[in-house]
C-alpha positions, 0 to 999 in steps of 0.5 A: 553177472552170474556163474553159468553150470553144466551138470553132466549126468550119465544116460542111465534111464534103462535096465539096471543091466543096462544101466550098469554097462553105460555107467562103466562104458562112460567112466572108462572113455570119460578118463580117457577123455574120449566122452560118452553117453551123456545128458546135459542140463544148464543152471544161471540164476538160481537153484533150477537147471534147463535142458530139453528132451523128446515129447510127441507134442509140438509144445515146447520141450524146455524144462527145469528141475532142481539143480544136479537132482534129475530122477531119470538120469545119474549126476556125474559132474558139474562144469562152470562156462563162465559167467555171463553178462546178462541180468536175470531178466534178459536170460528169462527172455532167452529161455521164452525164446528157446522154449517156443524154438525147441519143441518136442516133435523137433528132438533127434537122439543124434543131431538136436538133442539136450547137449545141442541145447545146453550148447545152444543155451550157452552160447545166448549167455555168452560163454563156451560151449560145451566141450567135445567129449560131452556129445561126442557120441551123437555128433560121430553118429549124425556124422556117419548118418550124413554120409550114409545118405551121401553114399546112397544118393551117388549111388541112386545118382549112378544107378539112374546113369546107367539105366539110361544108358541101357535103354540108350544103348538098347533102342541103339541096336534095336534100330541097327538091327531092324535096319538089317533086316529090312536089308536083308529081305531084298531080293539080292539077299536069299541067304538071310542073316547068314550071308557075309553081305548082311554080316558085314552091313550089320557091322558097317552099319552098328560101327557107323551110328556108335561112332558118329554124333549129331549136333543134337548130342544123342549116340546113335542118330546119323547126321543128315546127309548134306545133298550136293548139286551136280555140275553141269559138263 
C-alpha cells in the first residue's frame, strides 16, 4: 500500500501581472472554499508526480516531474486521498493505460483537463476523487457552454418551425388567391377584385381551406367532395 498525494499549484504561467491577479483571485475563493484557477498533478510510489496537459500531437499527454517542483505553475498545497491497495507494478499498468487514453490533441481547458486526470487517476487507485473546489471553475463553465448549445440548438429547432410555416402559410394564400381570381375573371364578375361577390368568395374560400383538414394532415388541402348518387323518382 502506498499514500496517494495531490499537489495543488495555482495557474500562474502568464504575465507577472497576471500572474499576481490569479494568485490573490484564488487565495480569496480558496479560504472561502469556493475554489479557483488550479492545475493538479498526482504523486503514488515514489518522488515524481503525474498529470496531463495540451500538446497538438495525438501522442500521449501524461508526464511527470519531480514531486511539488513544477516550473510553470506555483505549489500552493498538497492533499493525501488515501492509500491505495495497488502495488507498484499494478499502478505502472494504469499510468500505461492513461498515457495511450489521454493524448494531446484530446485536452479541453473546461471538460478534459489535468484536474479531470488527476480525478480520473485517482479513482484507478481506489481513493476519493478530488474535491469540488479544485476544478470548480472549469466545471461551472463546461456547464454554461453545455447549455448555451442547448439554447441554441431549440433556437434552430424553432427557427426551422417557423420557416415551414411561413412557406406553408404562404403557398396557403397563394392558391386562395389565384382561386379568386380565376373566379373573378368570369363574365358574371366585371367589377374585378372590388365587387362584394369576389370579396366574399376570397373569404369564404380562405376561411374554408384554414379550417378544414385532410386526412392527409396538411392545413390548407380540401377533402374531396364524396359524390352522391341520385335516386330514382
Amino acid at each position: 500500500m502506498a499514500k496517494v498525494r495531490v499537489h495543488i499549484y495555482d495557474v500562474t504561467n502568464g504575465t507577472e501581472t497576471k500572474n499576481r491577479t490569479i494568485f490573490c483571485i484564488n487565495t480569496i475563493l480558496y479560504t472561502i472554499g469556493f475554489g479557483g484557477v488550479f492545475h493538479s498533478a498526482v504523486q503514488v510510489y515514489g518522488d515524481k508526480e503525474w498529470s496531463f496537459g495540451f500538446c497538438d500531437e495525438e501522442d500521449t499527454a501524461v508526464y511527470s516531474y519531480p514531486a511539488r517542483q513544477s516550473k510553470t505553475y506555483k505549489y500552493r498545497t498538497s492533499l493525501v486521498q488515501g492509500k491505495t491497495k495497488l502495488n507498484a507494478s499494478q499502478v505502472k499498468q494504469i499510468l500505461n493505460e492513461l498515457s495511450r487514453e489521454w493524448t494531446g490533441d484530446s485536452y479541453h481547458p473546461l471538460s478534459k483537463n489535468c484536474n479531470h486526470f488527476s480525478d480520473e487517476f485517482c479513482a484507478r487507485l481506489g481513493v476519493p476523487k478530488l474535491p469540488g473546489w479544485v476544478n470548480r471553475f472549469a466545471n461551472a463553465g463546461d456547464a454554461a457552454c453545455e447549455g448555451f448549445k442547448n439554447t441554441s440548438s431549440q433556437f434552430r429547432k424553432a427557427k426551422t418551425h417557423f420557416i415551414s410555416a411561413s412557406k406553408a402559410a404562404y403557398q396557403l394564400f397563394f392558391d386562395v388567391t389565384n382561386n379568386v381570381e380565376l373566379s373573378a375573371d368570369s363574365p358574371s364578375n366585371s367589377n374585378r377584385g372590388g365587387s362584394p361577390g369576389v370579396q366574399a368568395a376570397l373569404l369564404k374560400s380562405f376561411s374554408t381551406r384554414s379550417l378544414r383538414r385532410s386526412s392527409t394532415g396538411k392545413w390548407g388541402e380540401v377533402e374531396p367532395r364524396k359524390q352522391t348518387r341520385k335516386k330514382n323518382p
